[in-house]
C-alpha positions as CSV (number, residue, x, y, z in Angstrom):
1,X,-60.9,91.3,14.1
2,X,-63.6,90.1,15.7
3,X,-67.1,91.3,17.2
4,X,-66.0,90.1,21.0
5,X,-63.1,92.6,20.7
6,X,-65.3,95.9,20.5
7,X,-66.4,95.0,24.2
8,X,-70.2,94.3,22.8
9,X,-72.6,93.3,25.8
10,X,-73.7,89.9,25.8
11,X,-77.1,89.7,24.4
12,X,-76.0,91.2,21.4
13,X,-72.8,89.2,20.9
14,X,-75.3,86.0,21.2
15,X,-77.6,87.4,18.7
16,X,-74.7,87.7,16.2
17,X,-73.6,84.6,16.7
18,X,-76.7,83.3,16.1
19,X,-76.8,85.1,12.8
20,X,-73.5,84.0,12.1
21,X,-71.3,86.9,12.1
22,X,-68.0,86.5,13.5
23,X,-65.3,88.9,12.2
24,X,-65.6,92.6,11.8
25,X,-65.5,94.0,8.2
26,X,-63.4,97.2,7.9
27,X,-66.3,99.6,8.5
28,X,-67.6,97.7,11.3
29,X,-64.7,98.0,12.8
30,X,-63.4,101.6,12.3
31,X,-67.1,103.3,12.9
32,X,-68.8,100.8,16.1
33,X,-66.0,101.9,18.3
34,X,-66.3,105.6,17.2
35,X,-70.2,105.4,18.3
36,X,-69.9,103.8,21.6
37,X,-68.0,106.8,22.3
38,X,-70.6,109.1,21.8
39,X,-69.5,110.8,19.0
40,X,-70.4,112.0,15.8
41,X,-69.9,110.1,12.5
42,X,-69.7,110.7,9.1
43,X,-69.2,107.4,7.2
44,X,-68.4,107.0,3.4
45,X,-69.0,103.3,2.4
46,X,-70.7,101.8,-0.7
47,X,-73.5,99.1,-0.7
48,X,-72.5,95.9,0.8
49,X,-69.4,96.4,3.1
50,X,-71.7,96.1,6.4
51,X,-72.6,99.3,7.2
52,X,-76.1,98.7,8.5
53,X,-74.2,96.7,11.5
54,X,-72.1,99.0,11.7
55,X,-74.5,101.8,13.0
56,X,-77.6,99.6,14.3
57,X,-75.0,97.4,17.2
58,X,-73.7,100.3,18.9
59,X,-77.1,102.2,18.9
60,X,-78.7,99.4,20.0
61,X,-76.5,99.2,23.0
62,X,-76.3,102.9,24.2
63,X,-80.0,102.7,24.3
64,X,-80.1,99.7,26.6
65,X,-78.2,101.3,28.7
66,X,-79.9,104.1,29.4
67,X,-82.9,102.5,29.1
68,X,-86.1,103.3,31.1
69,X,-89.3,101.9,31.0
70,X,-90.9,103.9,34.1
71,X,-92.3,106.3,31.8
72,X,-93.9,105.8,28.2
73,X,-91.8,104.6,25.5
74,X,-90.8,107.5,23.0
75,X,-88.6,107.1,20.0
76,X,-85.2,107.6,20.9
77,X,-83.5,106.5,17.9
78,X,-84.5,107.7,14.3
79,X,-83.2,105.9,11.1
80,X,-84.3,107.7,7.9
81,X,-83.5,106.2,4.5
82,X,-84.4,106.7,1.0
83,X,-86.2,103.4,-0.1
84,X,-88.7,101.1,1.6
85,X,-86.9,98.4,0.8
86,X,-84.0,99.3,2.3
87,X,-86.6,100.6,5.6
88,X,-87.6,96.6,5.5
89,X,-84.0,95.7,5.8
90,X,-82.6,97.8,8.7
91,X,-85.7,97.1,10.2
92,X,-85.3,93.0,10.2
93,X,-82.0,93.5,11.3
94,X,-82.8,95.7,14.3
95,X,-84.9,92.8,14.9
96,X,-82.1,90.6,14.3
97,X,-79.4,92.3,16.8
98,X,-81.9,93.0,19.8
99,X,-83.4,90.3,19.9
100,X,-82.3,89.3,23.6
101,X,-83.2,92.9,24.5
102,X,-86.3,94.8,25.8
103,X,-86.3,97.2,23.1
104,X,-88.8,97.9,20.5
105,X,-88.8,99.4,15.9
106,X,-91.2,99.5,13.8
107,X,-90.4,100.6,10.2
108,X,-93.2,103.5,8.7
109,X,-93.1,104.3,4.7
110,X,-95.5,105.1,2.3
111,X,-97.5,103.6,-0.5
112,X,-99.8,101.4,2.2
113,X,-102.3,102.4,4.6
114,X,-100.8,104.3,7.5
115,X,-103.1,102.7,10.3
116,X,-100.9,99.3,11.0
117,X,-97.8,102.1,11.2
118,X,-99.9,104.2,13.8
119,X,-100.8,101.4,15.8
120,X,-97.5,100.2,16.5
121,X,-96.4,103.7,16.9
122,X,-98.8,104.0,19.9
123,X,-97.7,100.9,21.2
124,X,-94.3,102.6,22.3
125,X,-91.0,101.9,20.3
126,X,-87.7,102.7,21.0
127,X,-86.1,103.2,17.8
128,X,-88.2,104.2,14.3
129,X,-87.1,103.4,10.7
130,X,-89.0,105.4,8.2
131,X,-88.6,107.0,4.7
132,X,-89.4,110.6,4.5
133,X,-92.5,111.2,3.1
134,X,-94.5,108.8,5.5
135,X,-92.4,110.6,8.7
136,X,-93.5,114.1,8.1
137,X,-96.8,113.0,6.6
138,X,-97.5,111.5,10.4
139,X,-95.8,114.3,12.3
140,X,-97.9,117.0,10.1
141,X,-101.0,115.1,11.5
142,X,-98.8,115.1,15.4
143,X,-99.3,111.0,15.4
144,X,-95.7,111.2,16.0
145,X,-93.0,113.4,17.7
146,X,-89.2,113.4,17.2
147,X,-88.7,115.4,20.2
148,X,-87.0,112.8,22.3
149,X,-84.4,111.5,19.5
150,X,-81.2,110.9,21.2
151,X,-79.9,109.2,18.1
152,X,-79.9,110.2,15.0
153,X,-78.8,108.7,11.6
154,X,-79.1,109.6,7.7
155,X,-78.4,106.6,5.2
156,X,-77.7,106.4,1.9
157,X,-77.7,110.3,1.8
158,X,-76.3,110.3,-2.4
159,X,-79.7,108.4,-3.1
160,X,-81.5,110.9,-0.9
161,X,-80.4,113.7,-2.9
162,X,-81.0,111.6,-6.6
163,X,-84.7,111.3,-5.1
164,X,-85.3,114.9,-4.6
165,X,-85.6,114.2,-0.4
166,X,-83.3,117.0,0.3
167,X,-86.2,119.1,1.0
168,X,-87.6,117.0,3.5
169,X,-84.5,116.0,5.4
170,X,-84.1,119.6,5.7
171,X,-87.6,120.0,6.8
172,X,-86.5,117.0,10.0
173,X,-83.9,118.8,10.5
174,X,-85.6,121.7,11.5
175,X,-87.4,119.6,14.1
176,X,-85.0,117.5,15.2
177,X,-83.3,118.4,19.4
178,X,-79.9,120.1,18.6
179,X,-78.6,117.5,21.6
180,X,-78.6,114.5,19.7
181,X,-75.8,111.7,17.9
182,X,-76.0,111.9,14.4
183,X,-74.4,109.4,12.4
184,X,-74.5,109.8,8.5
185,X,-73.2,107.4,5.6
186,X,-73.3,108.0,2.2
187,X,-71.4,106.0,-0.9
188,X,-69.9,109.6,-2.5
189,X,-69.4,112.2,-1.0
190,X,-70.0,115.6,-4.0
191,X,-70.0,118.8,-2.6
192,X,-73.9,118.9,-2.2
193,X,-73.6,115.7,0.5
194,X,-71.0,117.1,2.3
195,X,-72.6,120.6,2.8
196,X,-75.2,118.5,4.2
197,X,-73.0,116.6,6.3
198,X,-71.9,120.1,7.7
199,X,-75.6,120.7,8.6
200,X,-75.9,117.8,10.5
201,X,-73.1,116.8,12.8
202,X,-70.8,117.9,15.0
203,X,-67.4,117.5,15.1
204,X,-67.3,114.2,13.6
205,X,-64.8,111.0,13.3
206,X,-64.6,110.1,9.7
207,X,-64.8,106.5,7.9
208,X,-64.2,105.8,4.4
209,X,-64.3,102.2,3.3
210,X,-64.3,101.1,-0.4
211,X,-64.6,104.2,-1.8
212,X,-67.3,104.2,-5.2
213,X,-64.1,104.1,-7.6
214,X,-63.7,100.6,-6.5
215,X,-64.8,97.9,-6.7
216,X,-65.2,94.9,-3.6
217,X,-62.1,93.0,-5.2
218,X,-64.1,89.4,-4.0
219,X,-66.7,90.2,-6.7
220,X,-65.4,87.5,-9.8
221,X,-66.0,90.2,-12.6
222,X,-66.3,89.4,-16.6
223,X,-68.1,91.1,-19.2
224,X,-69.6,89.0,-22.4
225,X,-69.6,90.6,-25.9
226,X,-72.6,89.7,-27.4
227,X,-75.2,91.1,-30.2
228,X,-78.2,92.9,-28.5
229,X,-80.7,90.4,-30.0
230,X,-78.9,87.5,-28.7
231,X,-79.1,88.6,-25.2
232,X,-82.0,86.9,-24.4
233,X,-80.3,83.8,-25.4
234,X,-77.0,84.5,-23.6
235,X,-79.4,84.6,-20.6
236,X,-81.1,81.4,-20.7
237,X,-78.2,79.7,-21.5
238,X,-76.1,80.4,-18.4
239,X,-79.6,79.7,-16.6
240,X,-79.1,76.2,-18.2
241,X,-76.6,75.8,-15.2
242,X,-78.6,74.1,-11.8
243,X,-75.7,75.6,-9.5
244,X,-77.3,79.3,-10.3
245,X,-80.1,79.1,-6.9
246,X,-80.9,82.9,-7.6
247,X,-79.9,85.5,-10.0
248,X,-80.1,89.4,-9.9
249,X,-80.8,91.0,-13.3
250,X,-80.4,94.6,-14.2
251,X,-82.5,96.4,-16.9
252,X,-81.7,100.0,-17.5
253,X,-85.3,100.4,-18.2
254,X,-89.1,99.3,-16.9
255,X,-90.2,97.8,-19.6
256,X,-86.9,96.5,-20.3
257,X,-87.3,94.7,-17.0
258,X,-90.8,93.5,-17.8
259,X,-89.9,92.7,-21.3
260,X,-87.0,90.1,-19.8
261,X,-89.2,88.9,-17.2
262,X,-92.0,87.5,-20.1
263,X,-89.0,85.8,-22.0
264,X,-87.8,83.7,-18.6
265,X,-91.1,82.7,-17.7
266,X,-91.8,81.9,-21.3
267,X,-88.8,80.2,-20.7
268,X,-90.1,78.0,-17.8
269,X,-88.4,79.9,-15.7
270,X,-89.7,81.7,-12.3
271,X,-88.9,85.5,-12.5
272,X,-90.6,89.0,-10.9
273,X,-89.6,92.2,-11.5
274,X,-89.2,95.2,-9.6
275,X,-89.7,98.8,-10.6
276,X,-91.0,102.2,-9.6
277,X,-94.6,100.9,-12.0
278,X,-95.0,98.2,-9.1
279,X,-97.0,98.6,-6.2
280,X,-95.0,99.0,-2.9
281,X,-97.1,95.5,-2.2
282,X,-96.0,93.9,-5.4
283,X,-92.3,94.9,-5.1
284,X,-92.2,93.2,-1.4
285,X,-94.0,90.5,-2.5
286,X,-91.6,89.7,-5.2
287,X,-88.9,90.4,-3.1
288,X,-89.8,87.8,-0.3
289,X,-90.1,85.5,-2.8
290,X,-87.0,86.3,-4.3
291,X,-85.3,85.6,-0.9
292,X,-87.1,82.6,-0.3
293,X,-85.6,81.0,-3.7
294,X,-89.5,80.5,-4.5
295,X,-88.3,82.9,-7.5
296,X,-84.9,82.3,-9.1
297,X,-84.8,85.7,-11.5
298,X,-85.3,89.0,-9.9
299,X,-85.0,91.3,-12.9
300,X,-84.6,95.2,-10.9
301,X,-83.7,98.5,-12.4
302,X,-81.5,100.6,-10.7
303,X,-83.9,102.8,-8.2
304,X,-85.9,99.9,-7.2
305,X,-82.8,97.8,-6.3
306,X,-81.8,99.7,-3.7
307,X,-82.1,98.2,-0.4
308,X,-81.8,95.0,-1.7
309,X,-80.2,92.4,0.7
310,X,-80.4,88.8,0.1
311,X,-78.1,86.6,2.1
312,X,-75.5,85.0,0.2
313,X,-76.7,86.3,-3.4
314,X,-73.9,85.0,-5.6
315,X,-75.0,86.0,-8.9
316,X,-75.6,89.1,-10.7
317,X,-76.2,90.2,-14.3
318,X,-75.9,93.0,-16.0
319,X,-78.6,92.7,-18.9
320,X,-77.7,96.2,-20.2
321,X,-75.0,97.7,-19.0
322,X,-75.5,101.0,-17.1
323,X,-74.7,104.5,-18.6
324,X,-73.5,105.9,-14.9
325,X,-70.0,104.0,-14.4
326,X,-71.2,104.4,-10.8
327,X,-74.4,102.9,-10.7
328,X,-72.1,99.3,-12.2
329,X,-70.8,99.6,-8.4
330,X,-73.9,99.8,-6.8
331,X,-75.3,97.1,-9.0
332,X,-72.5,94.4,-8.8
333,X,-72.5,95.3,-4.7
334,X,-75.6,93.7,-4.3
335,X,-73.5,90.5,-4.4
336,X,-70.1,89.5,-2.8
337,X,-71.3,91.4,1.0
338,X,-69.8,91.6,3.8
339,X,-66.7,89.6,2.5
340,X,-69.4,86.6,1.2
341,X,-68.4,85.5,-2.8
342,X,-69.7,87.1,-5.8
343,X,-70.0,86.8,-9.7
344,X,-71.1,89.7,-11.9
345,X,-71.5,88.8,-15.5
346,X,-72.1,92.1,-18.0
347,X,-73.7,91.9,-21.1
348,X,-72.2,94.5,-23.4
349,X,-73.8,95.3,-27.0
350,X,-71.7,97.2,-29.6
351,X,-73.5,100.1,-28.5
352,X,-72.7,100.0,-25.0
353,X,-68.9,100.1,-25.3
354,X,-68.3,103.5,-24.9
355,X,-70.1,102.9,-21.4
356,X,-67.9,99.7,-20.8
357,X,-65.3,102.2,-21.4
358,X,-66.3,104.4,-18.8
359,X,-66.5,102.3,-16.4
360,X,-63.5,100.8,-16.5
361,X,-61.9,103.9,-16.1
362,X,-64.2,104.2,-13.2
363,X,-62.8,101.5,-11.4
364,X,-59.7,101.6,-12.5
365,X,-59.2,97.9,-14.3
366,X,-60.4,96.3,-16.9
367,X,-62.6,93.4,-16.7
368,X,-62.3,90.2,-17.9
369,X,-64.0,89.0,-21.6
370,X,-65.9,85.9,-21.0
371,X,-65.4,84.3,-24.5
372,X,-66.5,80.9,-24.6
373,X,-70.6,81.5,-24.5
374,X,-72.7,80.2,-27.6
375,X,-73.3,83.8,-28.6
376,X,-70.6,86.0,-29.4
377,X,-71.0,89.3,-30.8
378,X,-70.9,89.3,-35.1
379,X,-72.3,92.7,-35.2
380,X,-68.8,94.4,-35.0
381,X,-69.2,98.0,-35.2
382,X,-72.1,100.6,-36.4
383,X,-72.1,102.9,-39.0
384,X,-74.3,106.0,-39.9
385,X,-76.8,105.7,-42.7
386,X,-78.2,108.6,-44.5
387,X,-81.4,107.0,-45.8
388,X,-84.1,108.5,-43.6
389,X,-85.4,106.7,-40.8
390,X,-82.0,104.6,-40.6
391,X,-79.8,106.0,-38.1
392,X,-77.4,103.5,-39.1
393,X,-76.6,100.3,-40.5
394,X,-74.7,97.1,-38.7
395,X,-72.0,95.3,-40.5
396,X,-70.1,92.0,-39.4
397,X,-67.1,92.3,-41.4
398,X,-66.8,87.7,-41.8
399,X,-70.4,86.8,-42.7
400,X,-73.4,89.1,-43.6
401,X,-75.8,85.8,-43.9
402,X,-75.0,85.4,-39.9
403,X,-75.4,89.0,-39.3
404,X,-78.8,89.2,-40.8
405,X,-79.9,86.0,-38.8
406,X,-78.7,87.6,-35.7
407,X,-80.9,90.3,-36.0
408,X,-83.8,87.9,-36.5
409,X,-86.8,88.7,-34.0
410,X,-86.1,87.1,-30.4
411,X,-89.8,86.2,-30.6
412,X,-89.6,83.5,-33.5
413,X,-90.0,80.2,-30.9
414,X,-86.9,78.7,-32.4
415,X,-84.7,81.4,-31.7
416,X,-83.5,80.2,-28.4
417,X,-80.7,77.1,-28.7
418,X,-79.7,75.8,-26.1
419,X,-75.7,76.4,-24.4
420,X,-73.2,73.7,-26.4
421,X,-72.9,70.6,-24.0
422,X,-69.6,70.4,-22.2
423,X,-69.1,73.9,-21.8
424,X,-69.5,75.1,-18.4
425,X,-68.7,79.0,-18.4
426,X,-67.7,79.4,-14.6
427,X,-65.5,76.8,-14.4
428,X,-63.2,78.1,-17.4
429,X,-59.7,78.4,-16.3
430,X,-59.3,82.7,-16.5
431,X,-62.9,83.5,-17.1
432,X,-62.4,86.1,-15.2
């Protein structure tokens, strides 16, 4: 289907086209129509299947038309969300959409000074994105009011709740006109989201696209066995290949993230990473770069990655695999949006099958082993030790010379060989 079907005005039917966008994806579809109706809506879609369209378009135009600019500007439209990442991105693609309109966003959140936010906020906007603790830090000190939001939407209401932010979406709630459209989307839906939902709307339609069990099918999927100290290596060596632009790396930890972020650079290899020890400047900084190719690795753990949007990101990797079979959805959704295509590679330790496990069961397939990589796994299985301070001992059952030099330090300079020539992993028949 596509956007000139949903009976779009004009200005934002040349915007999109100007972005690209031509068909619909499902959500987009089922929820735009349900809006420019007026009604309620209570959306369950995981990351990546175009949601953000899918609420911003038809807001966008049932505020230009009832637009009016004889009186001050107030904020008619109120977008809260969990991240200011993900603020950043709704906001440029508010932008984006209205372009050819006469309506005004800013985007407020914390972690910077507040007086750029306030300024533009007294400039008059028509719609406000804004993470909760900067929006009731301002209305506490009545710089704004919500008293004129006619539209009203919650996203990414399961991170909300991981973040502790019930509280204060309560708290807007509270303040918040009882006549208002509220749209809400969410990637699960557990009781404690949907009693919220209750709280919130009104009679709503309901959407559910991609539910978190699954997996966006486009997404090319494999998994590489691989010794923990040899991931390092399995790393540079599929960033041996020129046709990788960019590359998303997961780290289950900070200082993993950090630690893999020394390594490439060591490496000769540009790479940032983002975590909740960076500054709200340094994590937008490295961002922009990241989506400006002027870094190729953005290494990300889990919280920080959300709200990360980067046109056409093909590649992700999973450094460490995640020990939440849901957060492997959210992380290998970052690529393949919006129907674009997608490789996720996993790199799975011995320790780290029993999570493999899980999430398989998660998504209900198994994925593809990726055999033919210069590193594959010799440590075999793990067994307890009853020395103390050994928890347990590894064993490769074919060659204990090789296992010992596997478990060599990653630091030793000569550690890293390079991939075996004529080997390109992608374009192996099956690799996935």
């Amino acid at each position: 289907m596509k956007f000139q079907e949903l009976h779009l005005i004009e200005p934002i039917l040349k915007a999109l086209g100007e972005e690209g966008y031509e068909h619909l994806t499902p959500i987009q579809e089922q929820s735009i129509p349900e809006v420019l109706k007026g009604n309620d809506l209570l959306g369950c879609a995981q990351t990546g299947t175009g949601k953000t369209a899918a609420f911003l378009l038809p807001i966008i135009q049932l505020m230009d038309a009832t637009k009016n600019f004889n009186k001050k500007r107030s904020i008619r439209g109120l977008i809260v969300t969990p991240t200011r990442e993900l603020a950043i991105q709704i906001g440029e693609s508010f932008e984006a959409y209205a372009r050819h309109l006469p309506l005004k966003s800013t985007v407020i959140f914390g972690g910077v000074g507040q007086t750029p936010q306030v300024n533009a906020l007294k400039s008059g906007v028509d719609l406000l994105v804004a993470t909760p603790g900067r929006l009731l830090d301002l209305m506490n000190q009545r710089l704004l009011s919500i008293a004129d939001v006619e539209y009203f939407v919650l996203d990414e209401a399961d991170r909300m709740l991981d973040m502790g932010f019930i509280h204060d979406v309560k708290r807007l709630l509270a303040v918040l006109p009882k006549k208002r459209q509220s749209l809400f989307f969410s990637a699960t839906m557990p009781p404690d989201i949907v009693a919220l939902a209750n709280t919130i709307l009104h009679n709503p339609s309901r959407v559910t696209v991609t539910p978190v069990s699954s997996t966006v099918e486009i997404i090319n999927q494999s998994v590489c066995f691989v010794d923990k100290n040899n991931k390092y290596n399995l790393l540079l060596s599929f960033l041996e290949d020129t046709n990788i632009k960019t590359v998303l790396v997961f780290t289950r930890t900070k200082h993993g993230a950090d630690k893999v972020v020394k390594v490439l650079l060591k490496a000769g290899i540009t790479a940032e990473a983002i975590h909740g020890n960076k500054s709200q400047n340094a994590r937008q900084t490295a961002l922009n770069n990241f989506k400006s190719q002027k870094t190729r690795v953005l290494v990300a753990t889990d919280i920080a990655a959300r709200g990360i949007d980067v046109d056409e990101l093909e590649y992700v990797i999973n450094f460490e695999l995640p020990n939440i079979p849901e957060t492997y959805v959210h992380r290998i959704g970052r690529t393949g949006r919006a129907g674009a295509k997608g490789t996720a590679i996993s790199f799975c330790d011995i320790e780290e099958k029993a999570d493999l496990k899980e999430i398989e069961k998660l998504i209900g397939k198994k994925i593809p082993v990726f055999e033919e990589h210069k590193y594959p796994m010799k440590i075999f299985h793990v067994e307890k030790k009853e020395a103390k301070g050994n928890n347990y001992k590894s064993r490769s059952p074919k060659n204990n010379d090789s296992a010992k030099r596997n478990e060599a330090n990653f630091s030793n300079k000569n550690s890293v060989d390079k991939p075996k020539s004529g080997k390109t992993w992608f374009k192996k028949k099956n690799a996935y």
